[in-house]
C-alpha positions as CSV (number, residue, x, y, z in Angstrom):
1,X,4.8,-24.1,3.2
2,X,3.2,-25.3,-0.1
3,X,0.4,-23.2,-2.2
4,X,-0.4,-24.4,-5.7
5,X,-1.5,-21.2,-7.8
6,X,-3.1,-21.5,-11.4
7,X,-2.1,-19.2,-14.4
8,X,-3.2,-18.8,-17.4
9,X,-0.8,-19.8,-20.4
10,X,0.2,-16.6,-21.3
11,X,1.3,-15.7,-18.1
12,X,2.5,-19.2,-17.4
13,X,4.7,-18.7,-20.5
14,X,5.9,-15.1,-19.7
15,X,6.7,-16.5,-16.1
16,X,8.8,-19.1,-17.2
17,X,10.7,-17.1,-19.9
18,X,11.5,-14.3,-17.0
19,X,12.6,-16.9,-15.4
20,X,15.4,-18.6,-17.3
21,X,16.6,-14.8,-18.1
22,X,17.1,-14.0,-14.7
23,X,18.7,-17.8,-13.8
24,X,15.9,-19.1,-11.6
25,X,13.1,-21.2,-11.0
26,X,9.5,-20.1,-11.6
27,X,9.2,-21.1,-7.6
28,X,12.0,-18.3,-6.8
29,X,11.0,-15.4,-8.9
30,X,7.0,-16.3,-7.3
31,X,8.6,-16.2,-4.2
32,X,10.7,-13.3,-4.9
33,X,7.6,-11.3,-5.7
34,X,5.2,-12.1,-3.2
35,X,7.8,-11.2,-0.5
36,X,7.7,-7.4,-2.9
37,X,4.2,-7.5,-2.8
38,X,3.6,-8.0,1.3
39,X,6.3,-5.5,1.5
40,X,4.4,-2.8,0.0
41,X,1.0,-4.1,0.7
42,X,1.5,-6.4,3.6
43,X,1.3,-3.6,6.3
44,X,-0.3,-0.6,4.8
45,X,1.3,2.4,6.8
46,X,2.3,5.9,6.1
47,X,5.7,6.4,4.4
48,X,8.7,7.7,6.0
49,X,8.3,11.0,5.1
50,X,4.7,11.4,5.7
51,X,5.9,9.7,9.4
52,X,8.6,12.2,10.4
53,X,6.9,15.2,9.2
54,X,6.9,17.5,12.4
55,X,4.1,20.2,11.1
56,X,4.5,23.4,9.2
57,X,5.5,26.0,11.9
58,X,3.8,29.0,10.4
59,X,0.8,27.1,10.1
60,X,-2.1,27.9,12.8
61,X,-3.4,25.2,15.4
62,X,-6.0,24.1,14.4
63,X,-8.2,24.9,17.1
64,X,-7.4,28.5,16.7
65,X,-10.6,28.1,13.6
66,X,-13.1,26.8,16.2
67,X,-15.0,30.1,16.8
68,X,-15.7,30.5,13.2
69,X,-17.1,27.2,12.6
70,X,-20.9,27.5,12.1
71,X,-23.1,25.6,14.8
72,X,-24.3,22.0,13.8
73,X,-27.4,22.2,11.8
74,X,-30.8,20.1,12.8
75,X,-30.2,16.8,13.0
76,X,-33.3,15.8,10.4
77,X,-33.1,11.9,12.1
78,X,-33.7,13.0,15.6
């Protein structure tokens, strides 16, 4: 697939120069990180971590807090 992007000339300039350091095309190292990008940003999810975290066990349920929540006030819109 084919996409033509615009940059300024700064950018442009920087692009190319990272570039040649790292041995490649401009086309590879856009390539290179877009793919970084969708990675990351692609599929927004929780990390790891975050994912197999199985709760604190000397935490409360939290239903156990229901009785001292204070009754719903007026709705002002009905």
């Amino acid at each position: 697939m084919h996409f033509n992007i615009y940059l300024d000339d700064e950018t442009g300039q920087r692009l190319t120069a990272a570039a040649k350091v790292r041995g490649e095309n401009r086309n590879a190292v856009i390539r290179q990180a877009v793919q970084e990008w969708l990675r990351r940003e692609g599929r927004p999810e929780w990390p790891a971590v975050v994912l197999s975290h199985m709760g604190d066990p000397d935490m409360p349920p939290f239903e156990a807090a229901r009785d001292q929540l204070l009754p719903p006030a007026a709705d002002p819109l009905a």
